[in-house]
N, C-alpha and C positions, 0 to 999 in steps of 0.2 A: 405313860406312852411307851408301846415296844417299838424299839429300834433294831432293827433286822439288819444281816448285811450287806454292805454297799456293794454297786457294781464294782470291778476292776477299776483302777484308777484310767487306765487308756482309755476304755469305753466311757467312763464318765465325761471327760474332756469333750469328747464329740461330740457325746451327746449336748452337756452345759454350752457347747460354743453354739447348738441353737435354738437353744433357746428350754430346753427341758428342767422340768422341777424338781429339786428334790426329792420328789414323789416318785419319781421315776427311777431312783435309784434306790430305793428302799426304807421309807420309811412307812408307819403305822398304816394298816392297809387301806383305812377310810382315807382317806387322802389321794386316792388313786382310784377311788369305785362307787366318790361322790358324785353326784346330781347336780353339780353346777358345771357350767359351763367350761368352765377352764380347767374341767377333767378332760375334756377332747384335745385330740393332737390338735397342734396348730401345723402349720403349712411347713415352717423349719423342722419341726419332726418330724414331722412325715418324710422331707428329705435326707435329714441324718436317717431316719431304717431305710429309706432307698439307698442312702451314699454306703451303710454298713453291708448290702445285700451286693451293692455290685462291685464292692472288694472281695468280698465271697466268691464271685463271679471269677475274680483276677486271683486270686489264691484264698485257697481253703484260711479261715479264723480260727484262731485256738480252739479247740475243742473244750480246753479249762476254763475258757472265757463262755463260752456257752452254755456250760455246766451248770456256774455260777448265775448265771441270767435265768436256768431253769430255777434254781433253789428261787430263785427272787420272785419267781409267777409263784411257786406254790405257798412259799408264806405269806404272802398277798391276798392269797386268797379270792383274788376278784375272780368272775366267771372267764374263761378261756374265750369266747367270743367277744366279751366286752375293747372295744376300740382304746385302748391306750396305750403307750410308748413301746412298754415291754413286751406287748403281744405283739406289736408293730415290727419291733426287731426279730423276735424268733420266725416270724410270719415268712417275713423277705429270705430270712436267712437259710430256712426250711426249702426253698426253691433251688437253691445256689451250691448248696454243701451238705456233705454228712453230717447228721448231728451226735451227740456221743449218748452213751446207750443209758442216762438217766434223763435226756431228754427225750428218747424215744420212749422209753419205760412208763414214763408219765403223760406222753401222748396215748400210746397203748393202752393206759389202765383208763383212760376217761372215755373210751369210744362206747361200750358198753354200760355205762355208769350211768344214767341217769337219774334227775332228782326232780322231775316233773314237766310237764304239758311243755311249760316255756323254758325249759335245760337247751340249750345249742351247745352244747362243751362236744358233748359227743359229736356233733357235726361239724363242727369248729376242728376238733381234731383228725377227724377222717380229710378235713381238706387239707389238711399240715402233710399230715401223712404221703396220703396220697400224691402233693406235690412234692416230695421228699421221695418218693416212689425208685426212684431214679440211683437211688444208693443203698437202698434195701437190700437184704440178701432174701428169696424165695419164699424162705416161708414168712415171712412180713410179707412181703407183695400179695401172697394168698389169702393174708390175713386181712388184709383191706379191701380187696377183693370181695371176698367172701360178703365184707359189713357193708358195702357199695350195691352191691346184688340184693341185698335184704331190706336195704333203706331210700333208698334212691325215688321209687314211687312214691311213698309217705312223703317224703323232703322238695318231690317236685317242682314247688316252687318256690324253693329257697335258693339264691343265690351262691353261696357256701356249695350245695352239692354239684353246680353248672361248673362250678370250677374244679371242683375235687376229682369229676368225670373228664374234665380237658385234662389234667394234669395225668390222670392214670390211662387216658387215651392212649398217651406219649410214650407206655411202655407195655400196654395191651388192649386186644380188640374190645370195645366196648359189646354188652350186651345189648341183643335190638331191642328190649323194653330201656335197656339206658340211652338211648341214641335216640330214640320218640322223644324220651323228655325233654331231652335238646330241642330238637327239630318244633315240639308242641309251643315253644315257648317264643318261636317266631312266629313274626306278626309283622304286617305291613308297619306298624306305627316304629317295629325297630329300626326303620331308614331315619326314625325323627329323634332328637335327643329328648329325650325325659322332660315333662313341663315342673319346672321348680317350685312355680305360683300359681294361684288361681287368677280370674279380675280382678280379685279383691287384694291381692298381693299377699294372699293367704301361703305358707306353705303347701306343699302336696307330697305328701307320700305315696308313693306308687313301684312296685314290682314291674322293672322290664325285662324286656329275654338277650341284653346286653351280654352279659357273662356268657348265656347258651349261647350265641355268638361268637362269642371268644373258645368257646370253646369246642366247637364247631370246625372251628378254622384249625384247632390243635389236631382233631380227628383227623380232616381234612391233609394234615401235612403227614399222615403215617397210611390212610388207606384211601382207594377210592370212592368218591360218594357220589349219589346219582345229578347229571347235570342237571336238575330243577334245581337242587337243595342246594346247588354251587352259585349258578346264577342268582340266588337271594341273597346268598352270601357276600355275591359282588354290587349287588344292589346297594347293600348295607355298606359294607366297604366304600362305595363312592361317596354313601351320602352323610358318614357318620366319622367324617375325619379328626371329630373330637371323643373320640370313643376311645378309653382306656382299653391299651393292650390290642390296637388295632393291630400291629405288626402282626400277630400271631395268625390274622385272618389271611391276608396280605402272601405270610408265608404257605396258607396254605392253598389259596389259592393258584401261586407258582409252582406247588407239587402238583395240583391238580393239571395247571393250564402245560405245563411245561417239564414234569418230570423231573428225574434224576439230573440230566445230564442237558442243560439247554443247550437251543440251537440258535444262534444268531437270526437266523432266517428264520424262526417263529416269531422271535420277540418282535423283526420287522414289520410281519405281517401282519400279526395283531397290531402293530401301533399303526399301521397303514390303514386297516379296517376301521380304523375310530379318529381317523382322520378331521371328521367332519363332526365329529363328537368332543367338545372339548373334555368334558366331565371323564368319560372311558377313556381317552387318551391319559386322563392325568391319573385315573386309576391302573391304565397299562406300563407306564413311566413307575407309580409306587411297586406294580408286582415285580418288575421285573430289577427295579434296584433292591428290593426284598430280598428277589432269586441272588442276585450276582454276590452282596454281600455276605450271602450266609454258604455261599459254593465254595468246592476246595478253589486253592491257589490259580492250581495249573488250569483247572477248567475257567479258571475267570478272567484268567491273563489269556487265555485262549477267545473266550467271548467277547471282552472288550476290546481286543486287536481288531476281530470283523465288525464289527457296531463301529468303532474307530476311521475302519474303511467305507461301509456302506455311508457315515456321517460327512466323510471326505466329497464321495459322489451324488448325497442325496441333492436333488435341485426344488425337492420342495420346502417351503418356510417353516412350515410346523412341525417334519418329520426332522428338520434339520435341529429344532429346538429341541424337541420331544427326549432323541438321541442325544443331545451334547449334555442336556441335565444329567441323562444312566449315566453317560460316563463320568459325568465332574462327581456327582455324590458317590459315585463307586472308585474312583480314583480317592475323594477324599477319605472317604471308611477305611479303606482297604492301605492308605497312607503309599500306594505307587503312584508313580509318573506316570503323566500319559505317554 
């Protein structure tokens, strides 16, 4: 047996404390890109690469420690789309930070490379990329670009590209044959969550336009999109509150409904008009704590001040609840006093 080598001792720790194998840290590659079950994350890994991503989030990760984690996908040799530990963490962390220039070297060189019909490396990596967009210098950005514009039709209905198009939304206009894909991959059934089982308590595998949702919503928070494609959007937002990554919808929604710079007196009035709705009311309540948390300071200590007031005078029961939730969850995020 070849023994490769191990992550950094830090990153092991985290990982070992939940629950991750030795596999994941570098040993002989079969071991990590077997067929049984217990090659798939379990639920604590999955959370160690979320908890790794949103320290990224809070300050940039060594870049040496990154490094290292690349050497460790390529001696492994598993495919770059394959679901386990180590993809899991570059995956997150590709969102959050720059990464260093032999783990973009190595995304770079697999976008083009294909080895057959069922190769996803190359789309796997356009989605890294591309949500890594965001610290790119120019000609990288072109460069993904460029393979997003040439593949995007063919990949259609792949999941992988729904996202790889939200993410590069966020830092240019998408093209309108990439914005159809999106848009094509809604369907009434995305107000419903994906059926797991059949009668038979059979699994079911099924392609839904979740992600083109998600992704949707990321267009949605950089340009204007026509109020038909918005309103589905909120449709789906009402009814799919267990939809991974709803926030991103939510957010765009609040640039759609409400702009740069909110107004106290919109957020009213919409929660006023859905008075009698409870569902809209509680989706007007998420957009507009969406809005307030991600606003600068001054605009938001400025907008909770009148929501504050209008909450003081409101003499109806619902708008008086409606209101005192914006404020507690945005007082709570945002860690001010009312």
């Amino acid at each position: 047996m070849i023994c490769l080598a191990p992550l950094p001792l830090p990153w092991r720790r985290i990982l070992s404390r939940a629950g991750w194998p030795n596999s994941a840290y570098g040993r002989h590659s079969n071991h990590i890109t077997g067929d049984t079950q217990k090659d798939l994350p379990t639920a604590q890994q999955s959370l160690a690469a979320e908890g790794l991503a949103r320290l990224a989030r809070r300050r940039p990760l060594d870049l040496t420690k990154i490094e290292q984690l690349t050497i460790q996908i390529q001696s492994d040799g598993a495919a770059l789309s394959t679901d386990i530990p180590t993809h899991a963490v570059l995956s997150n962390v590709a969102t959050a930070q720059s990464l260093p220039e032999r783990s973009l070297d190595y995304l770079f060189s697999r976008l083009d490379r294909s080895e057959g019909q069922f190769d996803f490396n190359p789309l796997t990596a356009a989605r890294l990329l591309a949500c890594n967009a965001h610290f790119l210098d120019d000609r990288r950005k072109a460069t993904i670009k460029e393979w997003l514009d040439k593949h995007t039709t063919e990949n259609r209905t792949m999941s992988s590209i729904h996202k790889a198009l939200g993410c590069a939304a966020l830092e240019w206009p998408l093209e309108a044959g990439e914005l159809a894909v999106l848009v094509g991959r809604l369907s009434p059934a995305s107000r419903f969550p994906p059926r797991l089982t059949n009668y038979r308590g059979e699994t079911v595998i099924s392609a839904t336009g979740d992600e083109a949702a998600v992704a949707l919503g990321k267009v949605a928070q950089k340009y204007t999109l026509d109020p038909g494609l918005i309103g589905r959007l909120a449709s789906i937002a009402a009814a799919r509150i267990d939809l991974e990554s709803r926030s991103e919808i939510l957010l765009g929604l609040a640039q759609q409904w409400y702009g740069d710079r909110p107004k106290p007196a919109s957020i009213y009035r919409r929660l006023a008009a859905s008075q009698s709705d409870a569902i809209q009311r509680q989706l007007e309540m998420q957009v507009a704590i969406a809005l307030l948390k991600h606003n600068f300071i001054s605009d938001r200590q400025a907008t909770t001040a009148e929501l504050m007031r209008r909450w003081q005078d409101e003499p109806e029961p619902e708008l008086r609840i409606a209101l005192a939730r914006i404020l507690g969850v945005t007082y709570a995020a945002s860690g001010a006093e009312p």
